[in-house]
MMTF fields as JSON, N, C-alpha, C and O atoms, coordinates in Angstrom:
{
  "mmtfVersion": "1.0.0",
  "mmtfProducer": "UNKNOWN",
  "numBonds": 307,
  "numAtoms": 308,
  "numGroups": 77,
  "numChains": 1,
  "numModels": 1,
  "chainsPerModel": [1],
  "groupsPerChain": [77],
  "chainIdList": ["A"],
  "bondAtomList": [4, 2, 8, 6, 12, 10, 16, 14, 20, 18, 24, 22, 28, 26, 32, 30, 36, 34, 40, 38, 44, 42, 48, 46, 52, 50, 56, 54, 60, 58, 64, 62, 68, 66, 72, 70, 76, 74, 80, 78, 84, 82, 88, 86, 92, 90, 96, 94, 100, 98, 104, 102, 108, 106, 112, 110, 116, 114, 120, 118, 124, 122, 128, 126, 132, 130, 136, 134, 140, 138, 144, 142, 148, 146, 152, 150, 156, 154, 160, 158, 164, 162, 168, 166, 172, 170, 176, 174, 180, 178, 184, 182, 188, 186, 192, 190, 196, 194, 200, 198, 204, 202, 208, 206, 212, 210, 216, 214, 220, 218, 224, 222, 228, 226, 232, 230, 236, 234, 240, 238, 244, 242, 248, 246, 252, 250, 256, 254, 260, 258, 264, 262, 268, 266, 272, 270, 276, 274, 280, 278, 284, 282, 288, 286, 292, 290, 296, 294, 300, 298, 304, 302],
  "bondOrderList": [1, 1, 1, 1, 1, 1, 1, 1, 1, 1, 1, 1, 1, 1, 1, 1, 1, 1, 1, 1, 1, 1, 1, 1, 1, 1, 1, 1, 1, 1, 1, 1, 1, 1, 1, 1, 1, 1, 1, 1, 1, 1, 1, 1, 1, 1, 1, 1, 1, 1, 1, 1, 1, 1, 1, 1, 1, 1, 1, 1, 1, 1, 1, 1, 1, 1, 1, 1, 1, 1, 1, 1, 1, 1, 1, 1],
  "groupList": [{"groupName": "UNK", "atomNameList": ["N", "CA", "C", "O"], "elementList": ["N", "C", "C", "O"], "formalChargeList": [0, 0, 0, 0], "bondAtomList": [1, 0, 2, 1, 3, 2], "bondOrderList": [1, 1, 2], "singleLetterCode": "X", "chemCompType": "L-PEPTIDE LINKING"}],
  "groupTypeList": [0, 0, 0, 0, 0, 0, 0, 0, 0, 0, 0, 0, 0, 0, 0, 0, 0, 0, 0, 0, 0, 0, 0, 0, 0, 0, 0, 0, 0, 0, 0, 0, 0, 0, 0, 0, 0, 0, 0, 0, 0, 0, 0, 0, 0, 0, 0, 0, 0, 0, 0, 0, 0, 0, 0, 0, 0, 0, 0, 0, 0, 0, 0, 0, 0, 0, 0, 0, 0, 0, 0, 0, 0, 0, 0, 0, 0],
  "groupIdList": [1, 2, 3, 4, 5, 6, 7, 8, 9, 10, 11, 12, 13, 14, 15, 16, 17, 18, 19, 20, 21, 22, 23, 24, 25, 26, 27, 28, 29, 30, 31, 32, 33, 34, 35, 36, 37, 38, 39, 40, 41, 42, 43, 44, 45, 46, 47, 48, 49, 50, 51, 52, 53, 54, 55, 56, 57, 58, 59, 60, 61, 62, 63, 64, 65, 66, 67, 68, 69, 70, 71, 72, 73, 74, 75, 76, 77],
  "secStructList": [7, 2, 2, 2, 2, 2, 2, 2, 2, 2, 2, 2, 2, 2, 2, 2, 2, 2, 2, 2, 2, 2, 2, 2, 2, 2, 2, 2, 2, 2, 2, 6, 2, 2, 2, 2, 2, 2, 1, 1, 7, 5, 6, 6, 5, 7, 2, 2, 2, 2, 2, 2, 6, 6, 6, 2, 2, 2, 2, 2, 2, 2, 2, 2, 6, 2, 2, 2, 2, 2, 2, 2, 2, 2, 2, 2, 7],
  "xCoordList": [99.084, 98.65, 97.275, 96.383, 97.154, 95.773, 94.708, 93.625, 95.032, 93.968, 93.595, 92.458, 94.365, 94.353, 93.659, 92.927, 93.809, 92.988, 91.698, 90.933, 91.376, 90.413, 89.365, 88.138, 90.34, 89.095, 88.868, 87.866, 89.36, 88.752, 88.081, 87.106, 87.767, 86.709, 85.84, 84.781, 85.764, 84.289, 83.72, 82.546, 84.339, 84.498, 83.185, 81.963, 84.376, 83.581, 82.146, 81.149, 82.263, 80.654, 79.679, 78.776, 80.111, 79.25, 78.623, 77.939, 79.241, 79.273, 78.239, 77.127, 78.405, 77.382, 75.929, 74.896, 76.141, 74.799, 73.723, 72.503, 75.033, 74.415, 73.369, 72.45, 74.264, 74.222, 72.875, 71.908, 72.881, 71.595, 70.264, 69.19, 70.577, 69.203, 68.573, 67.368, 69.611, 69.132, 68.577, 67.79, 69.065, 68.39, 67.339, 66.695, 66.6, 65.348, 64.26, 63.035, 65.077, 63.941, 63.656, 62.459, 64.132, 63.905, 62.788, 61.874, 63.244, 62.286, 60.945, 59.916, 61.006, 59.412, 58.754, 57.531, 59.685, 58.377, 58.135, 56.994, 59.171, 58.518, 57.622, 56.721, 57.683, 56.198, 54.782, 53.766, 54.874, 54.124, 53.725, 52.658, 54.588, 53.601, 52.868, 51.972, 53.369, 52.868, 52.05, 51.518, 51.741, 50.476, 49.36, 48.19, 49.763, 48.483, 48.0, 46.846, 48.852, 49.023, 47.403, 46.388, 48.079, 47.051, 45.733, 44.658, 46.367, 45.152, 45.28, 44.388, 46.402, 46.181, 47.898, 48.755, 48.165, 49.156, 50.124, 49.397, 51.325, 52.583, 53.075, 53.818, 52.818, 53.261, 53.062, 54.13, 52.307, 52.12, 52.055, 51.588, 52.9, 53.369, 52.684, 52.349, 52.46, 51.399, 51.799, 51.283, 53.025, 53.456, 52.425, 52.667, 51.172, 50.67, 50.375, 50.676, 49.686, 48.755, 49.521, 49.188, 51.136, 51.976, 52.405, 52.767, 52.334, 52.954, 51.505, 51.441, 50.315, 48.709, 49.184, 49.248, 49.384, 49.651, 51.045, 51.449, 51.653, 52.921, 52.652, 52.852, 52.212, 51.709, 52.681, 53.488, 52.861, 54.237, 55.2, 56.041, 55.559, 56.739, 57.206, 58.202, 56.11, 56.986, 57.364, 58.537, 56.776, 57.16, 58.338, 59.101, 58.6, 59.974, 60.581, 61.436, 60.526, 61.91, 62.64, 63.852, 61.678, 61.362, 62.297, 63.327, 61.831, 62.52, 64.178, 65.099, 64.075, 65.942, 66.133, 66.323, 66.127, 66.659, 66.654, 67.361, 65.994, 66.668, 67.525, 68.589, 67.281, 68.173, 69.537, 70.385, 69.923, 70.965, 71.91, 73.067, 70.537, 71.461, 71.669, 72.624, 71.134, 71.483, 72.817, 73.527, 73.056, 73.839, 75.207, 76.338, 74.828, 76.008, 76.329, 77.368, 75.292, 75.987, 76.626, 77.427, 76.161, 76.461, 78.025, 78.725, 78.562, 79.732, 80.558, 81.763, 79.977, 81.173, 81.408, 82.458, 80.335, 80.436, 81.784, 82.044],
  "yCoordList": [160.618, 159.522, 159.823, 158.975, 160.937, 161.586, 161.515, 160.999, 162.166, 162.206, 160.282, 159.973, 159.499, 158.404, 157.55, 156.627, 157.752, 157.233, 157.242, 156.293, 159.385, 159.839, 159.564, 159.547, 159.306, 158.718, 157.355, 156.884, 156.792, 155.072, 155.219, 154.549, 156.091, 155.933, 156.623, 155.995, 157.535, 158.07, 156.922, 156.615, 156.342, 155.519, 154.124, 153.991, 153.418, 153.001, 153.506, 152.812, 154.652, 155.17, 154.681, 153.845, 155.371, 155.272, 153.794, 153.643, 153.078, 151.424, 151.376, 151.036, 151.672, 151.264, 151.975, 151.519, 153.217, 153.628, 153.301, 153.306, 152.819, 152.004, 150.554, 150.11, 150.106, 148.513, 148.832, 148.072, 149.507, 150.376, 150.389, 149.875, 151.109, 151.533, 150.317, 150.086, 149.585, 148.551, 147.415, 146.598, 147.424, 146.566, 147.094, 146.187, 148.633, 149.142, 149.228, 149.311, 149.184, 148.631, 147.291, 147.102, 146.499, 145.504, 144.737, 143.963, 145.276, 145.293, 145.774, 145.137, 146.837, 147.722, 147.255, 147.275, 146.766, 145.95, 144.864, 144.542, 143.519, 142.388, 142.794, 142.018, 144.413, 144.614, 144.862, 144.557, 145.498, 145.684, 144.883, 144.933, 144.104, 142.369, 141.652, 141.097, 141.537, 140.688, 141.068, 140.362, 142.769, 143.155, 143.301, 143.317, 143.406, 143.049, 141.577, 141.363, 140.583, 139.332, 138.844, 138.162, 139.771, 139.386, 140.331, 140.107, 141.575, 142.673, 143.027, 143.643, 142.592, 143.645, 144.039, 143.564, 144.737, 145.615, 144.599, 143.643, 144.102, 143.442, 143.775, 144.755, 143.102, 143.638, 144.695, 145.199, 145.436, 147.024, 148.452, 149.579, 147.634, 147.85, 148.246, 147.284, 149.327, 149.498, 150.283, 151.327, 149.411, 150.15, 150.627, 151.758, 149.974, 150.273, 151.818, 152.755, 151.962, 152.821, 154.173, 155.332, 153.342, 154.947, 155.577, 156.749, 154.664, 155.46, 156.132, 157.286, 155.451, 156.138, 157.904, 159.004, 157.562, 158.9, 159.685, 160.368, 159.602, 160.175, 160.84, 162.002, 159.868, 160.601, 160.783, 159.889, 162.586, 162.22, 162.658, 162.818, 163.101, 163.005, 161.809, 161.492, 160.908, 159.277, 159.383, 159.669, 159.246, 159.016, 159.981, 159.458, 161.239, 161.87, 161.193, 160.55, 160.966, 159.958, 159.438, 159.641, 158.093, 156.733, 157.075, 156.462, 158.054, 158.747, 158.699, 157.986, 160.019, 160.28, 159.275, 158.706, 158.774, 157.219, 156.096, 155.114, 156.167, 155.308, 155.891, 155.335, 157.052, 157.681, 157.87, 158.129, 157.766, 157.753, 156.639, 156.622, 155.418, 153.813, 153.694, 152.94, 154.156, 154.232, 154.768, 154.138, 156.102, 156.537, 156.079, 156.119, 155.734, 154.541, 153.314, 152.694, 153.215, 151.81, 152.121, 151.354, 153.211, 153.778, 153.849, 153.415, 154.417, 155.025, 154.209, 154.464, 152.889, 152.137, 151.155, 150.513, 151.008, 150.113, 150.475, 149.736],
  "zCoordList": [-79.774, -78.92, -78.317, -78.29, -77.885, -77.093, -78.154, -77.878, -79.747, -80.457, -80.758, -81.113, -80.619, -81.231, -80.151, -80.508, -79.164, -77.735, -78.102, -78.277, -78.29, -78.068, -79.239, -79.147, -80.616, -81.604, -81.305, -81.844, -80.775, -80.244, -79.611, -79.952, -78.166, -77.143, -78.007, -78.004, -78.695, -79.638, -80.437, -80.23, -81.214, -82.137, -80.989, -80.919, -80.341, -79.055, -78.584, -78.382, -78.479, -77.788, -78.895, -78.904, -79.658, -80.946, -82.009, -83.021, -81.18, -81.412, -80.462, -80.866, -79.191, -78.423, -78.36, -77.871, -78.991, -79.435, -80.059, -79.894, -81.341, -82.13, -82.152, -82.841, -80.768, -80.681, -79.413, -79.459, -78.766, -77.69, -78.553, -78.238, -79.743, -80.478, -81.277, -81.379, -81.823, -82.369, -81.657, -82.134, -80.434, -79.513, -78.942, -78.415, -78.706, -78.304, -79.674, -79.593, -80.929, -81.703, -81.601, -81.818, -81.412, -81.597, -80.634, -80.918, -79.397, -77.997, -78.313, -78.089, -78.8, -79.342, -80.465, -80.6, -81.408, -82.234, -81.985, -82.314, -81.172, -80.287, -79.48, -79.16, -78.85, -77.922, -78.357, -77.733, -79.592, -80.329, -81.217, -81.829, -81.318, -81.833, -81.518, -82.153, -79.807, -79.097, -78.327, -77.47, -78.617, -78.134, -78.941, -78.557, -80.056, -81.237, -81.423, -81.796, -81.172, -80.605, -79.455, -79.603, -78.265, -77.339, -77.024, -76.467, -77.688, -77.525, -75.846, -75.264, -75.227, -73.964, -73.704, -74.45, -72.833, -71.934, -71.939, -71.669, -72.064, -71.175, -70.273, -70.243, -69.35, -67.967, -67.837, -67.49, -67.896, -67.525, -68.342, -68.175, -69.446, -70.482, -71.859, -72.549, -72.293, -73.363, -74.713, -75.111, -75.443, -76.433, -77.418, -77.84, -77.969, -79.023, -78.646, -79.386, -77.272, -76.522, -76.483, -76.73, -75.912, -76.365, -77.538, -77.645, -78.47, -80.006, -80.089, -80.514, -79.694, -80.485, -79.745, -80.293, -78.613, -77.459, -77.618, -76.677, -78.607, -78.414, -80.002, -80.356, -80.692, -82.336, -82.931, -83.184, -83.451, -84.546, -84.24, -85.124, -82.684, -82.069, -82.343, -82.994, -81.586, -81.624, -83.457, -83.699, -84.235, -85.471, -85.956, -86.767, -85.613, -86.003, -85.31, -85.918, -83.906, -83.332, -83.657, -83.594, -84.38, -85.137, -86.309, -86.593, -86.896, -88.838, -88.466, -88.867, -87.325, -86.952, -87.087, -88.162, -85.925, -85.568, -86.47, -86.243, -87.358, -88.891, -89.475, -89.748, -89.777, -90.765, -90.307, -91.16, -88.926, -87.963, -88.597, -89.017, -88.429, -88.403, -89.885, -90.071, -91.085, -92.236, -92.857, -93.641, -92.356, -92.288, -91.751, -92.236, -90.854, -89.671, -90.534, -90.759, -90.861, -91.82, -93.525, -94.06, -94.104, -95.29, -95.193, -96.109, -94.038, -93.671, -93.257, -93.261, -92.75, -92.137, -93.566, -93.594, -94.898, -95.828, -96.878, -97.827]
}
Protein backbone atom coordinates (compact mmCIF):
# COMPACT_ATOMS: atom_id res chain seq x y z
CA UNK A 1 0.00 0.00 0.00
CA UNK A 2 2.92 2.49 1.07
CA UNK A 3 4.96 1.58 -2.09
CA UNK A 4 1.72 2.13 -4.19
CA UNK A 5 0.87 5.60 -2.56
CA UNK A 6 4.45 6.40 -2.81
CA UNK A 7 4.81 5.63 -6.66
CA UNK A 8 1.72 7.92 -7.34
CA UNK A 9 2.99 10.97 -5.42
CA UNK A 10 6.47 10.52 -7.51
CA UNK A 11 4.66 9.74 -10.50
CA UNK A 12 2.52 13.09 -9.58
CA UNK A 13 5.65 15.25 -8.93
CA UNK A 14 7.01 14.35 -11.98
CA UNK A 15 3.87 15.36 -14.01
CA UNK A 16 4.22 18.57 -12.57
CA UNK A 17 7.73 19.05 -13.47
CA UNK A 18 7.03 18.27 -16.46
CA UNK A 19 3.98 20.46 -16.93
CA UNK A 20 6.40 23.52 -14.93
CA UNK A 21 9.10 23.21 -17.66
CA UNK A 22 6.97 23.14 -20.48
CA UNK A 23 5.22 26.06 -19.43
CA UNK A 24 8.77 28.12 -18.69
CA UNK A 25 9.66 27.29 -22.20
CA UNK A 26 7.05 28.44 -23.50
CA UNK A 27 7.12 31.83 -21.48
CA UNK A 28 10.88 32.30 -22.74
CA UNK A 29 10.44 31.93 -26.24
CA UNK A 30 7.07 34.19 -26.21
CA UNK A 31 9.74 36.54 -24.40
CA UNK A 32 12.13 36.25 -26.73
CA UNK A 33 9.90 36.86 -29.59
CA UNK A 34 8.42 39.59 -28.50
CA UNK A 35 11.57 41.07 -27.72
CA UNK A 36 13.06 40.71 -31.07
CA UNK A 37 9.57 41.95 -31.97
CA UNK A 38 10.10 45.32 -30.25
CA UNK A 39 13.87 45.48 -29.79
CA UNK A 40 13.53 46.52 -26.12
CA UNK A 41 13.27 44.90 -22.36
CA UNK A 42 9.52 43.59 -21.20
CA UNK A 43 8.79 44.95 -18.30
CA UNK A 44 12.13 44.89 -16.98
CA UNK A 45 12.67 41.94 -18.39
CA UNK A 46 15.56 41.10 -20.79
CA UNK A 47 15.55 37.55 -22.01
CA UNK A 48 17.55 37.99 -25.22
CA UNK A 49 20.26 40.02 -22.98
CA UNK A 50 20.31 37.05 -20.51
CA UNK A 51 20.84 33.99 -22.72
CA UNK A 52 23.72 36.57 -24.66
CA UNK A 53 25.01 36.75 -20.67
CA UNK A 54 24.52 33.37 -19.42
CA UNK A 55 26.18 31.77 -22.84
CA UNK A 56 26.57 28.06 -22.76
CA UNK A 57 25.49 27.45 -19.37
CA UNK A 58 22.17 28.80 -20.54
CA UNK A 59 22.52 26.47 -23.60
CA UNK A 60 23.51 23.14 -21.53
CA UNK A 61 20.44 23.97 -19.42
CA UNK A 62 18.35 24.38 -22.49
CA UNK A 63 20.05 20.65 -24.00
CA UNK A 64 19.20 18.76 -20.35
CA UNK A 65 16.04 20.10 -20.29
CA UNK A 66 15.01 18.76 -23.72
CA UNK A 67 16.51 15.74 -23.50
CA UNK A 68 14.63 15.36 -20.04
CA UNK A 69 11.16 16.07 -21.89
CA UNK A 70 12.14 13.62 -24.70
CA UNK A 71 12.83 11.10 -22.70
CA UNK A 72 9.59 11.76 -20.57
CA UNK A 73 7.69 11.41 -23.46
CA UNK A 74 9.66 8.33 -25.11
CA UNK A 75 8.71 6.50 -21.86
CA UNK A 76 5.28 7.34 -21.28
CA UNK A 77 4.61 6.36 -25.39
Amino acid sequence: MKKLLMEKLLKNIRNVVVELTYTALTILALGVVVQLLIDEPLLGWDPVGNINEAGNAFIGIIAIGALYLLFIRKRNS
